[in-house]
N, C-alpha and C positions, 0 to 999 in steps of 0.2 A: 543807296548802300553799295559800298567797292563787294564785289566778289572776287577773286584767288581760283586760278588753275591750280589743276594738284602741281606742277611745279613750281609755284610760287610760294609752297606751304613755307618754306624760311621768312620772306618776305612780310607772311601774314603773321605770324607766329610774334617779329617783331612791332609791326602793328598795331596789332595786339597788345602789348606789351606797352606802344607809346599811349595808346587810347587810358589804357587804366590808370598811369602816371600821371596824363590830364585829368581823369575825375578825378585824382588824390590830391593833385595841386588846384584844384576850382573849392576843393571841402578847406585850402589854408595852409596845406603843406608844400614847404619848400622844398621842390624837386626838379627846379627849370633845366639844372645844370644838367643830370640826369635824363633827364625828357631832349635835349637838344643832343646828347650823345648816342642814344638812342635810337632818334629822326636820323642823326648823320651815319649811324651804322645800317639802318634800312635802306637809305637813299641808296648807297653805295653796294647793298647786297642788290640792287634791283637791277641799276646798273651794270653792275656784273653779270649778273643773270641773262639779260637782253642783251648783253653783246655777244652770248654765245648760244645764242637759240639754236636747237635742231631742227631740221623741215619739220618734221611732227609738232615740236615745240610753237612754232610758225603758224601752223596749222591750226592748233588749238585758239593762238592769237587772233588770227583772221577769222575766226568763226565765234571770237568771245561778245556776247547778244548785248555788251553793254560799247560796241564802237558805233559810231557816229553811222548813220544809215542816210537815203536820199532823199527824206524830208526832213534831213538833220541838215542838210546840203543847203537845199531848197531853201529851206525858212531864213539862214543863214545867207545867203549868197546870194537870190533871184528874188526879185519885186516885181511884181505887179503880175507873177506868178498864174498863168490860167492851165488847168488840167485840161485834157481830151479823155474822152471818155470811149469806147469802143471801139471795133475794127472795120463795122459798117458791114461785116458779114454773118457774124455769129453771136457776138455778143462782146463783156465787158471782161477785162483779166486784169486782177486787182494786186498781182504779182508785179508785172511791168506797167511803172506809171510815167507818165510823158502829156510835155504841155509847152506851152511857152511864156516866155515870163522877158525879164532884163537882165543882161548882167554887166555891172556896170554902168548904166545906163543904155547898152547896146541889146538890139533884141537878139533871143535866144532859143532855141528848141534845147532843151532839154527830155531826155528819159533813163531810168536804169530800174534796177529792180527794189522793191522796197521788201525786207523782212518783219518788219514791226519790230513792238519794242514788249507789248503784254502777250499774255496768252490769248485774246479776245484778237488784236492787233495783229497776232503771228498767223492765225487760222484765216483770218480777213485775205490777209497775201498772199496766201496758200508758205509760208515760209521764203518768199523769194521766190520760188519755182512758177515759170511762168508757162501759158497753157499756148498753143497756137496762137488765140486771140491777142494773146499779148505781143507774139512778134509779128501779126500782122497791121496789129496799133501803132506797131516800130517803125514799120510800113510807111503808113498813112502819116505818120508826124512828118518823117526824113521827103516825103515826095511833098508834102506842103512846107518846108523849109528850103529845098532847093528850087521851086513856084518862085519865092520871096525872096531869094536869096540872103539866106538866116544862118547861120552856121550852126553843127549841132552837138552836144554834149551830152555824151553816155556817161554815168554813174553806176559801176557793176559791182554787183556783190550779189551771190548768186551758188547752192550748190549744186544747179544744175535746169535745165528744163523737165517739165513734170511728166515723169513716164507713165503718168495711170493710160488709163486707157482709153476714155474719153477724148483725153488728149492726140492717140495715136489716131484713132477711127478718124478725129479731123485734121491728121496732116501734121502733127507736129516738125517731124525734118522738112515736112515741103516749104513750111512757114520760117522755118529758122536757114534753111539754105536761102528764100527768097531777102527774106530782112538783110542776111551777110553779105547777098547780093546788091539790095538794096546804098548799104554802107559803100563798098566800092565803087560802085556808079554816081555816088555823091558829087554833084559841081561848086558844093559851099564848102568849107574846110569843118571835117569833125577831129573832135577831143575825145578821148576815152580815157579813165581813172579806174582802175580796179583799189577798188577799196578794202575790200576782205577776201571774200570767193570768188574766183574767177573760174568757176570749172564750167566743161564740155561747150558744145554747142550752144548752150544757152547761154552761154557769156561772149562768144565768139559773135554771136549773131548783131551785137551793137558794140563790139569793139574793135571793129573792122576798121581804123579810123588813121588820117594821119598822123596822128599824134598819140601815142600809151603811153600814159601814166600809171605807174603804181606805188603803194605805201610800200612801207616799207618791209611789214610785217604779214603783206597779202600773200595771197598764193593764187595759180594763174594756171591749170591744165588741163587735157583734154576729159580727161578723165580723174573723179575723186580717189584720194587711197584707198578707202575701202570698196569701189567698185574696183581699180586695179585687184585690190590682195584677192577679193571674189574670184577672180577669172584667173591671175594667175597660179594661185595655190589652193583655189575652193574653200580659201577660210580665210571668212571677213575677218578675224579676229591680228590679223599680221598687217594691217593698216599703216602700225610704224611703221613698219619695217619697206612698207611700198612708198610711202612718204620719204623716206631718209634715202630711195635710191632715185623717184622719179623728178629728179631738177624741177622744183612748180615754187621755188625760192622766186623774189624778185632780182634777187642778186645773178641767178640763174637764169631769169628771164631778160636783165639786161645785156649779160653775158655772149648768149645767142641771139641778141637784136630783135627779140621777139617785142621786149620794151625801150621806149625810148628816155624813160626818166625816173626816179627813185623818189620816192617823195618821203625822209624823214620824218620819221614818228616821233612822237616824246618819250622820254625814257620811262618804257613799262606798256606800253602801246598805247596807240591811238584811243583805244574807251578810258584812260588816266587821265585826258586834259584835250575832248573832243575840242572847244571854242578854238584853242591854239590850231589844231589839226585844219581843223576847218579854215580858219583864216590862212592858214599856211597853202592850202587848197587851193583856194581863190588866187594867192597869187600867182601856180603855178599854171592854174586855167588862162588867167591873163598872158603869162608869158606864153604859153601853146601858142594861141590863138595868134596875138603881136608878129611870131614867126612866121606865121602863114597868108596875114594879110597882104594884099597888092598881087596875090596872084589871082591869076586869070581860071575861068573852070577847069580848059584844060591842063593845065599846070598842076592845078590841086589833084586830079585824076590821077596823073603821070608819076607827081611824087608818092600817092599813096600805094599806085601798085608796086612803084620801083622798092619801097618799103619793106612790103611784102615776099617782093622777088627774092629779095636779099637776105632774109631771116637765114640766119647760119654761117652763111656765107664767108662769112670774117674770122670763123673756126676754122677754113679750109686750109 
């Protein structure tokens, strides 16, 4: 069943609208011409609508529970698919999941964070939010794929790493500085796709990579709006208002070279028409990678820092 952000209520309203005209024409009544007038005035408010999203508006997109997640990726793109399971220090983190599989016939280390899709599925991940454990699994995947010489592929979505407590007692920044460290010392070439949320450290930690991809509809910053509106005005409730000033747009992220590529959505976002999104995905993984083949370790090193060095740069 589609669900509607409260900005989409025009959208749905018409929807609405076409849905009841189909059961009056299935009971015998002639109404196609009506029902296709209809379709074509919704298509068209939709598309209106999505060409002029606000970051907030964005925001809401990037975070709607019905877009395509990293076992939406997975099941879709990678065969013969094997998970890894813990960080060989503390335990098992069901937030950030990573394994290796094919793609295209080529091997692949893949990891990113998974959200779930139920309530049962969402508490299972902790919602995305991954604990230590998780980015020292990040760890242990990226140094047995540079072993093997395997290239690696991050899928991020994400609103943040988990600030309980537990978490902090075992190292959470020691563990997400070491994985971000881990990504730039990489001698095989990594992909990175921010899919929805790309916030703080905990997205950073596996999108250190030569290559960023984003949708089109993500959002990508150090910090969430509402953790901004907290610290800057002590009231969570101005969220818009820190979304609409803090650039965390992908068009914003291309802008300052923070991303290297936009990955169009379908019109109304990516959870309207995941199987296109997805395939559309795959072939933007392929071309990453195509670019980066025939280099040498150090080569791939050089280009990722020099990457890096340069974020903004091109503003000056």
């Amino acid at each position: 069943m589609r669900s509607y952000l409260d900005f989409e209520k025009p959208v749905a309203e018409l929807d609405s609208k076409v849905d009841e005209l189909r059961a009056l024409a299935a009971g015998g009544t002639d109404i196609g011409e009506e029902v296709s007038r209809i379709e074509e005035k919704a298509s068209q408010a939709l598309a209106d609508l999505y060409a002029n999203l606000t970051p907030w508006q964005k925001t809401l997109v990037a975070r709607h529970p019905q877009r395509p997640h990293f076992t939406d990726f997975i099941s879709a793109l990678i065969t013969e698919f094997t998970p890894l399971a813990g960080d060989r220090k503390f335990g098992e983190d069901e937030a950030l999941m990573g394994g290796f599989g094919r793609f295209r016939g080529e091997p692949i280390c893949v990891m990113g964070q998974e959200k779930g899709h139920s309530t049962e599925s969402r508490i299972k991940h902790n919602f995305g939010m991954a604990r230590p454990e998780g980015y020292r699994k990040a760890v242990r995947l990226m140094e047995l794929a540079e072993r093997f010489g395997i290239p690696v592929l991050s899928i991020v979505d994400s609103a943040g790493a988990y600030p309980g407590i537990g978490a902090e007692e075992r190292g959470q920044a020691e563990a997400i500085a070491r994985s971000t460290d881990a990504c730039l010392a990489l001698g095989v070439p990594n992909v990175a796709i921010v899919t929805g949320e790309g916030m703080s450290g905990g997205a950073i930690a596996i999108t250190t990579a030569n290559r960023v991809l984003m949708f089109e509809h993500a959002i990508y910053s150090v910090i969430s709006p509402e953790a901004a509106s907290s610290i800057l005005w002590r009231d969570g409730t101005k969220a818009q208002e820190a979304a609409n000033s803090m650039k965390i747009t992908a068009q914003d992220m291309l802008r300052f070279g923070v991303i290297d590529t936009i990955l169009k959505e379908p019109v109304g976002g990516a959870h309207r028409d995941p199987a296109v999104m997805i395939a559309a995905t795959g072939e933007a993984i392929a071309e990453a990678f195509d670019e980066l083949c025939g280099l040498d370790p150090d080569a791939i090193r050089k280009q990722r820092r020099q990457k890096f060095l340069d974020i903004g740069r091109k503003l000056g």
